[in-house]
N, C-alpha and C positions, 0 to 999 in steps of 0.2 A: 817818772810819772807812770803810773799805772794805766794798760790799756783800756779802752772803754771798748766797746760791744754791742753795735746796735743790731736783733734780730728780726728777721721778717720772716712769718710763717701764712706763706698763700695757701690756706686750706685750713683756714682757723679754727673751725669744728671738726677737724680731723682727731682721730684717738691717736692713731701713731703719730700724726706729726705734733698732736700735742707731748706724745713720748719723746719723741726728737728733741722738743725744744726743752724740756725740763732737762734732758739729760747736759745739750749745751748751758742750760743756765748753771747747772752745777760744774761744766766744766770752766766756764768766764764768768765767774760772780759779778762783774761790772758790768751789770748789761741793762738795756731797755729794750723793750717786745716791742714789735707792732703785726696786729693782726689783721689777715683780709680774708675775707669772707663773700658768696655771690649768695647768699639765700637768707630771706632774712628770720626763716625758722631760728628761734634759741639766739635770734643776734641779742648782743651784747653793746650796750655804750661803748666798751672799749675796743670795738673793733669797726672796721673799716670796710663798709659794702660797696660790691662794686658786682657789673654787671656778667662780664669776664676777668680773667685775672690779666689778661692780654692790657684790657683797658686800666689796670693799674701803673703799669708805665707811663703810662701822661702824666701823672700825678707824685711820683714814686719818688719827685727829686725833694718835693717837700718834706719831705721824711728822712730822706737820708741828711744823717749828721757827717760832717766835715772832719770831725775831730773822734769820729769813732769807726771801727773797723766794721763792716757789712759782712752779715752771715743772712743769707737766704736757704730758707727750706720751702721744696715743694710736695706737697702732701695733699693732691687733691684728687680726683677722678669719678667713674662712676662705673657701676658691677652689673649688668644685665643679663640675665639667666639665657642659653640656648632654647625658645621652643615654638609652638606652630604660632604663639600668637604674635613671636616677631620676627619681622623679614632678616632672615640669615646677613645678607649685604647690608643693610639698614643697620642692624645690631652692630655688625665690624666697622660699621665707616664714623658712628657715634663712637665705640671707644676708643678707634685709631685717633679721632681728633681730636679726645678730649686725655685719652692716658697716655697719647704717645705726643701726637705735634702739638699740643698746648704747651707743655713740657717742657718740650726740647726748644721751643722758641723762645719762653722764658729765657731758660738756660742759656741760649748764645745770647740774649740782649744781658741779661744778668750779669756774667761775667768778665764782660766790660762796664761795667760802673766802675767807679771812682773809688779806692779803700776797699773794694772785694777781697774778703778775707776766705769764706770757705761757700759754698752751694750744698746742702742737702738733696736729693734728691729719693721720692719713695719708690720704689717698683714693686717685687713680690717675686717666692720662688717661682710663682708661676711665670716667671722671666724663662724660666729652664726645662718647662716638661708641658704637656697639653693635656689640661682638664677639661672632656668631653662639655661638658653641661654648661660653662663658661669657657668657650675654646676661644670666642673673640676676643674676648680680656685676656687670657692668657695670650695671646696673637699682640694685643697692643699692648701688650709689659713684655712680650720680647723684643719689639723692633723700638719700644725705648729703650732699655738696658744695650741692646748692640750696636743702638747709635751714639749714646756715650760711651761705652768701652771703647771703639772707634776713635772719639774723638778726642780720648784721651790717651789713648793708643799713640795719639800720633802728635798730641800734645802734652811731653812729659813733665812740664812744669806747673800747668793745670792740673796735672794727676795729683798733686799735692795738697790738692784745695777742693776738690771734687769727691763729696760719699752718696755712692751709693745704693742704699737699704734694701736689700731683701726679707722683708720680714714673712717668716711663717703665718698660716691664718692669725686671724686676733679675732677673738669672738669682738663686733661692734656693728652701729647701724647700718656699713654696707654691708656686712654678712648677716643681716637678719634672716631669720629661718634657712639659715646655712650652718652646717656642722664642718669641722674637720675630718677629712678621713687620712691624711698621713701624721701629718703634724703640724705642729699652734706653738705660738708661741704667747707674750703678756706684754701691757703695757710698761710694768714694771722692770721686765726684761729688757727691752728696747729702750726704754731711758737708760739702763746700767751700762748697756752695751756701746749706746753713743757716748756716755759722759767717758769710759774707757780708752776711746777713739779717738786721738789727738792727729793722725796722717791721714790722710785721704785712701782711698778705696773703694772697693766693692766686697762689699761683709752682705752676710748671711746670717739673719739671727733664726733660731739659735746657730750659732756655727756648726755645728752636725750635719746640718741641714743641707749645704753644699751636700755632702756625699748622698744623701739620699735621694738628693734630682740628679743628680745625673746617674744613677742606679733607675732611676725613675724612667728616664728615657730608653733604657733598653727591656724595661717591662712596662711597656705602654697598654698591651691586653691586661696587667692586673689594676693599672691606673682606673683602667675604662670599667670594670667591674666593681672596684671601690667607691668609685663617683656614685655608679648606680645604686648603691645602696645605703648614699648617705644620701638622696634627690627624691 
């Protein structure tokens, strides 16, 4: 009998994770979606609002099917610009808890369910280098990326079941009137690149991209000069 596939993508109006899930659906043609969403801007009938995604878990067993394998992708957060009209500590303590400990809490309840077959997870190169002008988002996509690598670090059998996405900017509404100054990547790209991905990891789209952060962190003066003149 052929496997079935049921997918959950928290952050339903996301462009990348909408990338993510087309690429698994090409990868498991036997699937069914279910999407969650907290806003109900663009909602859709076919998705699922809720107030946190935290608060999804109360609910999450009616969804889940018995007879199919569980794939979660998380692909939600929020981008607020460094400047005087917001409190430095205020801006890091909103993205720490909504790009980094929302996340990671999912992620350990997650992967105890029942039929967990793989977890998505979105971060950003900015997991690897500090962008002046968003340095708290980049701050809360590192301390998420190093507490999964951690924890998979130390748990090799979840390594197998665990992606996850660094993708280069993506022109989309959290980067509205934001350009890229090193590199971008496509939604197109990041479907091809997951539907590719059958083992678990931490990928880098485009893959070049790896060398270029960490090139990036030992010229952090031409980072901070590039920011400025795409701000």
């Amino acid at each position: 009998m052929e496997n079935k596939y049921k997918i959950f993508l928290l952050g339903g109006n996301s462009l990348i994770g909408n990338s993510i899930l087309n690429g698994l659906k090409q990868r498991y043609e036997n699937n069914e979606t279910v999407l969650v969403v907290r806003t109900e801007k663009n909602f859709r009938t076919d998705q699922i609002k809720v107030q946190n995604y935290r608060d999804y878990l109360d609910q999450i067993d009616r969804h889940l099917d018995p007879n199919s394998k569980n794939i979660f992708i998380l692909s939600f957060g929020i981008l607020n610009e460094e400047s005087s009209a917001n409190n430095l500590l205020d801006n890091l303590t909103e993205h720490i808890n909504i790009n980094s400990y929302e996340k990671l809490f999912l992620f350990n309840k997650l992967k105890n369910i029942k039929n967990f077959h793989e977890i998505h997870i979105v971060s950003s190169i900015l997991s690897g280098f500090f962008r002046p002008s968003i340095g708290s988002y980049s701050i809360s996509k590192y301390v998420l990326s190093k507490s999964i690598e951690i924890e998979l670090f130390l748990n090799k059998d979840l390594k197998k079941k665990v992606f996850l996405w660094n993708p280069a900017f993506v022109k989309s509404k959290l980067n509205t009137h934001r350009n890229s100054f090193l590199i971008k990547t496509s939604p197109l790209q990041i479907e091809k690149v997951v539907k590719s991905k059958a083992k678990g990891g931490n990928y880098y789209i485009p893959r070049y991209s790896k060398l270029l952060v960490k090139l990036a962190t030992f010229f952090q003066f031409i980072i901070n000069k590039l920011d400025k003149k795409t701000n």
